[in-house]
C-alpha positions as CSV (number, residue, x, y, z in Angstrom):
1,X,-9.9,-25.8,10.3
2,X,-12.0,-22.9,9.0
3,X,-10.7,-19.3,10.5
4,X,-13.1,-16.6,11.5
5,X,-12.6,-12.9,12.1
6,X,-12.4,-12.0,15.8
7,X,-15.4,-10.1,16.6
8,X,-14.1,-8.5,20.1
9,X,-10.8,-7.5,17.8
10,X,-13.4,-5.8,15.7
11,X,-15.3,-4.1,18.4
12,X,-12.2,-2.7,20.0
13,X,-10.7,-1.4,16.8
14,X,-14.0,-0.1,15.7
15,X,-14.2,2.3,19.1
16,X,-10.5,3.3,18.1
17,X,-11.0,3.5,14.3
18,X,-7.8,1.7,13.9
19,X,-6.4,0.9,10.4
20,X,-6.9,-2.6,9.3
21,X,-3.3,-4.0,7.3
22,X,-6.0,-6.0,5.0
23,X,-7.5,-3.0,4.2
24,X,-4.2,-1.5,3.7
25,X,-2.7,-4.1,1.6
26,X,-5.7,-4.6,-0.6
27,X,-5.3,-0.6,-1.4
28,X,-2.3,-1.3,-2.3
29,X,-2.5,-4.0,-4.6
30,X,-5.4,-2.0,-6.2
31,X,-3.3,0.3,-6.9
32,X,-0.6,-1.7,-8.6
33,X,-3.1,-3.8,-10.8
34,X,-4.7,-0.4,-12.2
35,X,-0.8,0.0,-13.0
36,X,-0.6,-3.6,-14.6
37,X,-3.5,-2.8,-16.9
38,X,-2.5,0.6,-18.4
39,X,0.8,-1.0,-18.7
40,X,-0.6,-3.8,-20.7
41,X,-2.9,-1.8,-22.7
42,X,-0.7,0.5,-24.0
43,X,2.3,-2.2,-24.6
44,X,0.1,-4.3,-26.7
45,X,-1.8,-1.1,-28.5
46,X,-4.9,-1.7,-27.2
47,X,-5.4,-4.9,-28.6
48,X,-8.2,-6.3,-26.2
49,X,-11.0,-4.4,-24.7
50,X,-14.1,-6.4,-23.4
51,X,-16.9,-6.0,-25.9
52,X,-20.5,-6.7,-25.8
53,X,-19.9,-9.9,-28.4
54,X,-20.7,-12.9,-26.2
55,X,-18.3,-14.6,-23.6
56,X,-16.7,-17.0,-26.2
57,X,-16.1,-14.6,-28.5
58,X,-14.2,-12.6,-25.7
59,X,-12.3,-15.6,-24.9
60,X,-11.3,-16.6,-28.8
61,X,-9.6,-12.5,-28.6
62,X,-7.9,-13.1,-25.1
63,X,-6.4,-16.6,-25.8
64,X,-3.4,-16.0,-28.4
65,X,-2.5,-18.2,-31.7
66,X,-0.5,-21.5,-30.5
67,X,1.9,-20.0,-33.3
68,X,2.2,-17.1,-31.2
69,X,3.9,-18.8,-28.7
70,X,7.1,-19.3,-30.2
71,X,7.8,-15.6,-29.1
72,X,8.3,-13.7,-26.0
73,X,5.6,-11.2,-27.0
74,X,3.1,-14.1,-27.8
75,X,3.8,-15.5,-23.9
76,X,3.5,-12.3,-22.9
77,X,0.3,-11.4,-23.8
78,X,-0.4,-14.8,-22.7
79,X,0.4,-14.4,-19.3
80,X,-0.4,-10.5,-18.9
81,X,-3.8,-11.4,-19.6
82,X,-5.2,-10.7,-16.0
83,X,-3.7,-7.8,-16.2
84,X,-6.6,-6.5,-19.0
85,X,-8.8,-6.8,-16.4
86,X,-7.4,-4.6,-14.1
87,X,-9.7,-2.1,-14.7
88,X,-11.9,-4.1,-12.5
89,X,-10.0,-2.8,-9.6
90,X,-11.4,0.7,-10.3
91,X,-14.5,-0.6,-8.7
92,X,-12.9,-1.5,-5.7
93,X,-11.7,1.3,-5.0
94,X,-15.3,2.9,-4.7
95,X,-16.1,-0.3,-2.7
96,X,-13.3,0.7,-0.3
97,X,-13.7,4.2,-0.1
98,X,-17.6,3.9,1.0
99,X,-15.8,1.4,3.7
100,X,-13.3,3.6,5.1
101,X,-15.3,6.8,5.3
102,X,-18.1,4.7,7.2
103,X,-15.6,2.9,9.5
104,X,-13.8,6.3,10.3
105,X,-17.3,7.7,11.6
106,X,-17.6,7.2,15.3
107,X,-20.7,8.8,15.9
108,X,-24.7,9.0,14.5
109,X,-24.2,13.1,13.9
110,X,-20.9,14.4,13.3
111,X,-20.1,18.1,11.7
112,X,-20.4,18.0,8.0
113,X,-18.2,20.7,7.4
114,X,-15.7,19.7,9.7
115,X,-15.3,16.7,8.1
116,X,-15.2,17.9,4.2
117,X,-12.5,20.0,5.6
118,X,-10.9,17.0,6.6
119,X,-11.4,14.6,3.9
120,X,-10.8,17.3,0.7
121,X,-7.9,18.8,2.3
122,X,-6.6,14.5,2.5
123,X,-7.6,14.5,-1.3
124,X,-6.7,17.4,-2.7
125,X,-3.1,18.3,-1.2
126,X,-2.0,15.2,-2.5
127,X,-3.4,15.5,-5.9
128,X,-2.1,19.5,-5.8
129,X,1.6,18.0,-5.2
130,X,1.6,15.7,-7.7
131,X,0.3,17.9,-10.4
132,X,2.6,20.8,-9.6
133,X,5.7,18.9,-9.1
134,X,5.2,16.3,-11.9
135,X,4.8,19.1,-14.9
136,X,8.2,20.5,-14.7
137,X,9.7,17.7,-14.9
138,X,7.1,16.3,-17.7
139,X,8.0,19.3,-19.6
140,X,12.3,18.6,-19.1
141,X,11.5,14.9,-20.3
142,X,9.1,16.2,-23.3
143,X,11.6,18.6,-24.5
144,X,14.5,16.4,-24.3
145,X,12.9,13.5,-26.3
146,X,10.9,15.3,-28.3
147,X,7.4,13.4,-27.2
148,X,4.2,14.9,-25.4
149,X,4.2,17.8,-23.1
150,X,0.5,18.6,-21.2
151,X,-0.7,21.4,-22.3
152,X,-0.2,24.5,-19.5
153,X,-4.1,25.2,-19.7
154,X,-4.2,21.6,-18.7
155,X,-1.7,22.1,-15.5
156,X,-3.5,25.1,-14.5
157,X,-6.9,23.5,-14.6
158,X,-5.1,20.2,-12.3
159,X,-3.2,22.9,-9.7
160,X,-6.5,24.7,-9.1
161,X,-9.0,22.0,-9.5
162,X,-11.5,21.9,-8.3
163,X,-12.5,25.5,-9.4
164,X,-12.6,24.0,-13.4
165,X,-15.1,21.0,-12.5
166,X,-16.5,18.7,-14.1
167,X,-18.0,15.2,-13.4
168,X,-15.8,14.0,-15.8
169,X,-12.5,15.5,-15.2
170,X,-11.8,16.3,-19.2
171,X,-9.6,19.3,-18.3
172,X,-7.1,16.6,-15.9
173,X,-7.3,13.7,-19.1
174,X,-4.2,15.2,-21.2
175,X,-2.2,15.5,-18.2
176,X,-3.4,11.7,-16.9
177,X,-5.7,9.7,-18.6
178,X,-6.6,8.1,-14.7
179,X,-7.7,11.1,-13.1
180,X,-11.0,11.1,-14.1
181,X,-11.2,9.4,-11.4
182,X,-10.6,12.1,-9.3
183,X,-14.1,14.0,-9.6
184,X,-15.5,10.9,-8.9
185,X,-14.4,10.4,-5.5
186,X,-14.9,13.9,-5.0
187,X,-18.2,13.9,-5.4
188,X,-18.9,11.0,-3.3
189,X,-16.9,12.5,-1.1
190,X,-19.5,15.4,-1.0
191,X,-22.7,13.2,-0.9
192,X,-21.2,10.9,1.5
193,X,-22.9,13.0,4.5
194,X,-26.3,13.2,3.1
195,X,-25.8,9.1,3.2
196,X,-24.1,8.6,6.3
197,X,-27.7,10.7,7.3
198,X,-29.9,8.3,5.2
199,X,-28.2,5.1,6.9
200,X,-29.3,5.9,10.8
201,X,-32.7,7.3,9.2
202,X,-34.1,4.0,6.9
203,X,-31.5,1.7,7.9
204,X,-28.4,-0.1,5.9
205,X,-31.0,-2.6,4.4
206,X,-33.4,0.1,2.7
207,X,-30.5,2.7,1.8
208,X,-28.7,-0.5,-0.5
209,X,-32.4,-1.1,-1.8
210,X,-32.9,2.5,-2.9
211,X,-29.3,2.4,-4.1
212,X,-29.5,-0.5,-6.4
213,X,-32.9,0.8,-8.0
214,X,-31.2,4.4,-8.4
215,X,-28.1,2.7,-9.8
216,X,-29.6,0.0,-11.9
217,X,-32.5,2.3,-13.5
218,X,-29.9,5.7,-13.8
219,X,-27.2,2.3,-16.3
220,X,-30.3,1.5,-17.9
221,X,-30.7,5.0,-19.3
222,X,-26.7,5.0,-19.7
223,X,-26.9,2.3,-21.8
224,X,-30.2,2.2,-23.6
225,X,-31.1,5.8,-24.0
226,X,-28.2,7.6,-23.3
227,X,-25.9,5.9,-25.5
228,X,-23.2,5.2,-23.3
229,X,-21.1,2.5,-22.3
230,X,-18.4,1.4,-19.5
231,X,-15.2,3.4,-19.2
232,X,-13.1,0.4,-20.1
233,X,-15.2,-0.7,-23.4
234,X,-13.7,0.6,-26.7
235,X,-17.5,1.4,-28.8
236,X,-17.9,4.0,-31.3
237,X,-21.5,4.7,-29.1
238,X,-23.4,8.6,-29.3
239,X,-21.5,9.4,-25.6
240,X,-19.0,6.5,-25.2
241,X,-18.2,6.4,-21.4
242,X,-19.3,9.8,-20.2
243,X,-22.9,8.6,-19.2
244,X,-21.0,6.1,-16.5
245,X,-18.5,8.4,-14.9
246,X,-21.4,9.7,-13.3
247,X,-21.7,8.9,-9.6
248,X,-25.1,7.5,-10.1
249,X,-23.9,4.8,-12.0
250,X,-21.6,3.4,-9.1
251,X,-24.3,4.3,-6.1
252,X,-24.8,1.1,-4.8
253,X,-21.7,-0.1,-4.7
254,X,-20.3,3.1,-2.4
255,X,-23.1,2.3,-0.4
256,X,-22.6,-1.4,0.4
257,X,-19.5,-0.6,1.2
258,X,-21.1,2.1,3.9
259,X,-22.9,-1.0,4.9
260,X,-20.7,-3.5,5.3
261,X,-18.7,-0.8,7.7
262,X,-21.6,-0.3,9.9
263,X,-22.3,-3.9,10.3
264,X,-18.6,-4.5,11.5
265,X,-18.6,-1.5,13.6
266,X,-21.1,-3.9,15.6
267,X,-19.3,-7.4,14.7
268,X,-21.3,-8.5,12.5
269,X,-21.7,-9.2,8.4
270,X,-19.9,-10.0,5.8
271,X,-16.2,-9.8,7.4
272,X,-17.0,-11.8,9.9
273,X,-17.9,-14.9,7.2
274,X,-15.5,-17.9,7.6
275,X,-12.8,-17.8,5.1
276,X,-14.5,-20.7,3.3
277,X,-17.7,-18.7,2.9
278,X,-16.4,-15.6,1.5
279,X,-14.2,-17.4,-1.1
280,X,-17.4,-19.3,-2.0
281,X,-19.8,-16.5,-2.2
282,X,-17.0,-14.1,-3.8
283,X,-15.8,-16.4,-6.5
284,X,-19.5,-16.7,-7.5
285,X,-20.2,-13.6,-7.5
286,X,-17.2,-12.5,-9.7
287,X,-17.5,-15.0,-11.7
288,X,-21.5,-14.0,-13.0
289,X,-20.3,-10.4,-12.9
290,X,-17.0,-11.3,-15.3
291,X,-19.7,-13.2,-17.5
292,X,-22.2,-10.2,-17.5
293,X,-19.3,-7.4,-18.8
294,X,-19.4,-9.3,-22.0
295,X,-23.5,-8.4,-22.7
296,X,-24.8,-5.6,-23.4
297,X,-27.4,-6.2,-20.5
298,X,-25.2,-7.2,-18.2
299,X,-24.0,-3.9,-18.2
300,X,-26.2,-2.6,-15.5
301,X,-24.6,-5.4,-12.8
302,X,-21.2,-6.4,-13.9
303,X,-20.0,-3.0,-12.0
304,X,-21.6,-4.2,-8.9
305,X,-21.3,-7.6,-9.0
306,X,-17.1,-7.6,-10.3
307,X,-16.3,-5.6,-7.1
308,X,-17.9,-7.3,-4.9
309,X,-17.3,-10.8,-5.7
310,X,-13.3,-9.5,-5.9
311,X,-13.0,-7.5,-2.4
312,X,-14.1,-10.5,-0.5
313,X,-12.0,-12.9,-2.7
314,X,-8.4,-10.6,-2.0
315,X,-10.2,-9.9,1.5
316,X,-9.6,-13.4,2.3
317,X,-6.1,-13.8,0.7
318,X,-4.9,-10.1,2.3
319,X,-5.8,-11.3,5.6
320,X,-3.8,-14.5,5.5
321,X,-0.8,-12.8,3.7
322,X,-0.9,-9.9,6.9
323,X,-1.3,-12.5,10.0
324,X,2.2,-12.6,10.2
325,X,3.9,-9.4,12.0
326,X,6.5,-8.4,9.4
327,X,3.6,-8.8,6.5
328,X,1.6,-6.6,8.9
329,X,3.7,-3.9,9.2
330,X,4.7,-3.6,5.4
331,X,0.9,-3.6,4.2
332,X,0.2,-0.8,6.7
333,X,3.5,1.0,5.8
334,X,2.3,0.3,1.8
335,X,-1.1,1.2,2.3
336,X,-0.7,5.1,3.2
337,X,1.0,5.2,-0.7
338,X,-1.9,3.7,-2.0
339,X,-3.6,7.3,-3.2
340,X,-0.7,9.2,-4.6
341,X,0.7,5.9,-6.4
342,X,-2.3,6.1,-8.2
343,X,-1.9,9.8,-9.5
344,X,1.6,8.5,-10.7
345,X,1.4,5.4,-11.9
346,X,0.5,7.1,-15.7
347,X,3.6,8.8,-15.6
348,X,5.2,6.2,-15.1
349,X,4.0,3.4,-17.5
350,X,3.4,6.2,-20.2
351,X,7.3,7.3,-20.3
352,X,9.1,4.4,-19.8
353,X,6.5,2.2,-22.5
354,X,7.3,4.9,-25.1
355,X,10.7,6.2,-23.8
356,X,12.2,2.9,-23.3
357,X,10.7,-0.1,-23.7
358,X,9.2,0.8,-27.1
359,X,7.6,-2.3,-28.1
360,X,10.6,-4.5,-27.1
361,X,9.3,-7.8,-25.0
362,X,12.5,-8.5,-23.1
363,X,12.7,-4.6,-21.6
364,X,8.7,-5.1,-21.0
365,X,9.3,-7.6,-18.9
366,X,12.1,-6.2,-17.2
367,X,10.5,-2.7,-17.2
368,X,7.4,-4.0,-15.2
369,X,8.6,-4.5,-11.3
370,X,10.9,-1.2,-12.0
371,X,7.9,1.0,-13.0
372,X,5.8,-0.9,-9.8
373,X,9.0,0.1,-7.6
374,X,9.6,3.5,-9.1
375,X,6.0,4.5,-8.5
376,X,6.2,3.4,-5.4
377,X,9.2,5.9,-4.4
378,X,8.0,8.7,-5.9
379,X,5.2,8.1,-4.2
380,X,6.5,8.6,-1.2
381,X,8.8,11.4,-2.3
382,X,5.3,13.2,-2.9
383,X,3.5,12.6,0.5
384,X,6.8,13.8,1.8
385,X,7.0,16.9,-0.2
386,X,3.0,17.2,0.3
387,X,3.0,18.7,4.1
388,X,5.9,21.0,3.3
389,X,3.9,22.6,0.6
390,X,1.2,22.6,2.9
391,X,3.0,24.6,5.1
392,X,4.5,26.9,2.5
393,X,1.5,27.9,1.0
394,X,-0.4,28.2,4.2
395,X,2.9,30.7,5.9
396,X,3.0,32.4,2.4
397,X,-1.3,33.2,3.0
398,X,-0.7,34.2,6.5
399,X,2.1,36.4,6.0
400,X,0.1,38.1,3.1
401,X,-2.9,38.3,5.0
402,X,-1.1,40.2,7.5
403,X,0.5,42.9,6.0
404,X,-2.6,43.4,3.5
405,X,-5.1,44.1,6.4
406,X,-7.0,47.1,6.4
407,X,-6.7,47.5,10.5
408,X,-4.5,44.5,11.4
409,X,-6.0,43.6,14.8
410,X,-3.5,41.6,16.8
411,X,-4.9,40.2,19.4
412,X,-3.0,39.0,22.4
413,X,-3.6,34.6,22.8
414,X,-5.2,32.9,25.8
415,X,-2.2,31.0,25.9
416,X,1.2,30.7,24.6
417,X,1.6,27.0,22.6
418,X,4.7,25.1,23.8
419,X,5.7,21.8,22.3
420,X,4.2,19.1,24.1
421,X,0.6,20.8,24.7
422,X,-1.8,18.9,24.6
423,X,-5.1,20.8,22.1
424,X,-8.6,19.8,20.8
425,X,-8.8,20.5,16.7
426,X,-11.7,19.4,14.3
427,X,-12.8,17.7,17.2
428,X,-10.2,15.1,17.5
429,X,-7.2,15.3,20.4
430,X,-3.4,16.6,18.9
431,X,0.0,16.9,20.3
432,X,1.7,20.0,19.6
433,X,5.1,19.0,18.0
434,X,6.6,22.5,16.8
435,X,5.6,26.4,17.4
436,X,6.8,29.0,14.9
437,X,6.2,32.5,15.3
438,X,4.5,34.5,12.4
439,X,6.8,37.9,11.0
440,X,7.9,40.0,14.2
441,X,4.6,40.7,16.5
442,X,5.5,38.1,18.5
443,X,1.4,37.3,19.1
444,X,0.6,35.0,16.3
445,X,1.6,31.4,16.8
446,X,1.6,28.3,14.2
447,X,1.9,25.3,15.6
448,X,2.6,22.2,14.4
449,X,0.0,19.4,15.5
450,X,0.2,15.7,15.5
451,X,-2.2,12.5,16.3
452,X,-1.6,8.8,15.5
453,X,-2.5,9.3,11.8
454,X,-1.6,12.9,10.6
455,X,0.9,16.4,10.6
456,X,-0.6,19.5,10.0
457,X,0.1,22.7,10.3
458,X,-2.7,25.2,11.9
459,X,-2.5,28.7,13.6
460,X,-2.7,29.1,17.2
461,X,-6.5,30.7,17.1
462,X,-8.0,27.1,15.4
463,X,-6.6,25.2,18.7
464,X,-8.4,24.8,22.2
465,X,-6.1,24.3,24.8
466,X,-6.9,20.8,26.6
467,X,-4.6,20.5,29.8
468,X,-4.8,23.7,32.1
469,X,-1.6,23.3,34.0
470,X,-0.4,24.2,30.4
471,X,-1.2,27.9,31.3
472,X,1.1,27.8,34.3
473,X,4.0,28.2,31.9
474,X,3.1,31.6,30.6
């Protein structure tokens, strides 16, 4: 019997903006295949990088001599060879993150800088914990084992990026080779209004046309004038990859991505295909985009074609893997790691390949699921740490703020903040979980504020008090 997505379900969730465990899970296993392919690379030295030599040529490279497989490291590079293609997941990610942005917007207009207050502060604190927290202990491992310590410059440039931007993230590559990612997402991140705008104003279908001719035309010149080529092509070519960590070179697939959120917002598209359908359509699609990564011309889809054709593939499998309860609950409780388990994962797999496993099949094999579960704990470790530095920093501003001021005006609040209080901020209804009073005046409040999918801390004068019988208590 063929299974179809509930479209009521869909409604209902898309009026609450509700996270999706599919969604979830799929982040998460993004994550960990991006892990599985910069494990593989490095342990087999690079040996296989998709070139623009023909499909069977690309195939003779991947598929090992049969004398090979006498030894462990000739079945392993047999069996990790999926994991060379991990890279692909990269693309998903954009595909997901133009999803997710769309699917949290509840309304046509919304306040721009409201939200890029909301969605940097969600990418950035993260990114600030991890690169504070991880060099110290980079350094401790460097100078006890003699190998690579990031250059301070480097950790300066990470702990107050974005000041020192650029599309390309070179001054974050020493520290992590990954997080040239980062400026990439940030930037959509930034344009992602000026879209969201464009979508109500010519409509899903025209915005993906205009994207595709921006995208297509903008890799044409990447590859043909520019003298570029994919970030996950080893070429001796004038620019190598810089030309295609531009955002123009991943438009269109951000912006289907927008699209296919709108459409389910109203329950209908592309998540509402039979399971059947969307295993059809996505194998065929992945299929002519893997062909297409192996020619030179084929450059200008295989991006768009790869991710797509591979979300609606794991799509299908993540919902049947999350139907049942427990499964649920553990790819939502997975899926919040998904972001900072990417900022690790380099650390990780760099360390223990060259640390410990150096070269040795057996403790490659081993080492594998440890580095996929110690990522995954440090992981959390760092969202934990993340509010508390949050708070640190922002008590430490306050404090300075305070006894810096020319005429410190102190003004008496509206109201007194109790736990419990119900209070509007950015828009969005909070629960006031803790109050803390700033030095000795007794007049400036920070309160700790809460809603089903965040803590934060904010001062007093940023929150509007929503339930009057609240001012009874003062």
């Amino acid at each position: 019997m063929t299974r179809r997505f509930s479209r009521s379900s869909a409604l209902k969730r898309s009026a609450t903006v509700q996270r999706l465990a599919w969604l979830d899970g799929l982040r998460m296993f993004a994550a960990v295949m991006i892990l599985l392919y910069h494990a593989q690379l490095l342990f087999t030295q690079y040996r296989y990088t998709p070139q623009p030599t023909g499909l069977f040529h690309n195939l003779q490279q991947l598929i090992p001599e049969v004398n090979s497989l006498t030894t462990l490291s000739g079945w392993i590079h047999l069996l990790g060879t999926p994991a060379l293609f991990g890279f692909q997941f990269v693309d998903v990610f954009v595909l997901l993150s133009g999803f997710s942005l769309m699917l949290a917007t509840r309304q046509r207009s919304f306040d721009w800088l409201a939200f890029w207050q909301k969605r940097l502060s969600r990418l950035l604190w993260p990114f600030w914990t991890v690169a504070l927290l991880a060099y110290p202990i980079l350094w401790v491992v460097g100078a006890a084992t003699q190998s690579y310590i990031p250059p301070t410059w480097n950790l300066f440039a990470a702990s107050t990026f974005p000041l020192l931007f650029d599309y390309h993230g070179s001054l974050l590559l020493p520290i992590s080779g990954p997080w040239w990612f980062i400026p990439l997402i940030l930037s959509f991140t930034l344009c992602f209004p000026v879209l969201h705008r464009l979508m109500y104003r010519w409509g899903g279908r025209n915005l993906v046309v205009i994207s595709l001719v921006v995208t297509l035309g903008y890799r044409a010149l990447a590859t043909y004038v520019f003298g570029g080529q994919p970030t996950y092509t080893m070429l001796d070519t004038a620019h190598g990859p810089l030309p295609f960590y531009v955002l123009l070179a991943k438009l269109s697939t951000f912006v289907i991505g927008m699209v296919a959120a709108q459409a389910y917002k109203h329950g209908r598209g592309v998540l509402f295909w039979s399971q059947a359908k969307a295993l059809q359509v996505g194998t065929l699609l992945y299929g002519v985009g893997f062909i297409c990564q192996f020619y030179k011309l084929g450059w200008l889809v295989c991006d768009l074609l790869v991710p797509l054709g591979l979300t609606l593939v794991c799509m299908v499998v993540c919902r049947w893997l999350t139907t049942a309860r427990w499964s649920h609950h553990l790819a939502l409780s997975l899926g919040k790691y998904s972001y900072s388990f990417f900022l690790i994962h380099n650390f990780v797999v760099d360390r223990t390949l060259g640390l410990v496993v150096q070269g040795d099949g057996v403790r490659y094999a081993i080492a594998l699921p440890l580095m996929i579960l110690g990522t995954l704990i440090l992981a959390a470790i760092a969202d934990a740490v993340t509010p508390l530095l949050q708070r640190a920093l922002r008590l430490l501003w306050q404090d300075i703020d305070y006894l810096l001021a020319r005429k410190p005006a102190v003004a008496i609040p509206s109201w007194v903040p109790s736990v419990g209080d119900t209070v509007r901020y950015l828009d969005q209804q909070w629960t006031v979980q803790a109050v803390e009073v700033l030095l000795d005046d007794g007049n400036y409040y920070l309160c700790k504020i809460a809603n089903d999918q965040q803590t934060r801390w904010v001062s007093q004068e940023q929150l509007q008090l929503m339930a009057p019988t609240v001012m009874a208590r003062r």
